[in-house]
C-alpha positions in Angstrom: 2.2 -10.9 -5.7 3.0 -11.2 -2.0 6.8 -12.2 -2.8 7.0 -8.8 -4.5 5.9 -6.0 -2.3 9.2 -6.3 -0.3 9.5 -3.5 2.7 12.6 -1.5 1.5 11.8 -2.4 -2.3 10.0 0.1 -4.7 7.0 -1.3 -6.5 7.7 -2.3 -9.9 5.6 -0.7 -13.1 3.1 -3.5 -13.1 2.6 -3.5 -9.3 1.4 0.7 -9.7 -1.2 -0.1 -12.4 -2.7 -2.4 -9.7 -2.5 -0.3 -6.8 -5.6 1.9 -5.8 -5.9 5.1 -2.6 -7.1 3.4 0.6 -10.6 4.6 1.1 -11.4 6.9 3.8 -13.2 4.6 5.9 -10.6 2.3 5.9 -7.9 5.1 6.2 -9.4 5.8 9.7 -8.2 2.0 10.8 -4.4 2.9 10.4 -4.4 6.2 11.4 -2.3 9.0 9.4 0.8 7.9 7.3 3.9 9.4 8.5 4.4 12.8 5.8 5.1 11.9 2.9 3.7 8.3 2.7 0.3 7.1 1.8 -1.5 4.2 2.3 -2.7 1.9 -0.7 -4.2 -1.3 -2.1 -2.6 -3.4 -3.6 -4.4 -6.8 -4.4 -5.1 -7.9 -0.8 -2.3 -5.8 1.0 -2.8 -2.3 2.1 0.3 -0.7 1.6 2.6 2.0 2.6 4.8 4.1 0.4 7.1 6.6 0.8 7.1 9.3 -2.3 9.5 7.0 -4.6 6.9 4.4 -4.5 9.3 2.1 -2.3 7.5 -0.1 0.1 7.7 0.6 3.8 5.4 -1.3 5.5 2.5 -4.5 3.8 -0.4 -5.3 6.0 -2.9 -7.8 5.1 -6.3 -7.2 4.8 -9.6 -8.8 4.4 -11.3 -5.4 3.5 -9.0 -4.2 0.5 -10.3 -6.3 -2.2 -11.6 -4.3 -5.4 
């Protein structure tokens, strides 16, 4: 998974039917996305995405398992 959530990329079809919203706990670690993005999980990653689902930035994170 990790060699395809590529900053620049967008996520592929299989890649969205993984990803799920960052909880709002965890939300508060990162602080606001920039308008327009949003934060999600993928796998371990938390994730952002700009509105055509094309990757911007991957952080790794212990907490983001579901």
């Amino acid at each position: 998974m990790q060699g395809r959530l590529r900053v620049g990329q967008p996520l592929d079809y299989q890649l969205r039917r993984q990803m799920y919203p960052l909880p709002a706990g965890l939300s508060m670690q990162y602080g606001p996305a920039p308008r327009g993005y949003r934060y999600v999980i993928i796998g371990g990653n938390i994730v952002m995405l700009d509105p055509g689902y094309r990757v911007q930035d991957v952080f790794l994170s212990r907490f983001a398992s579901k």
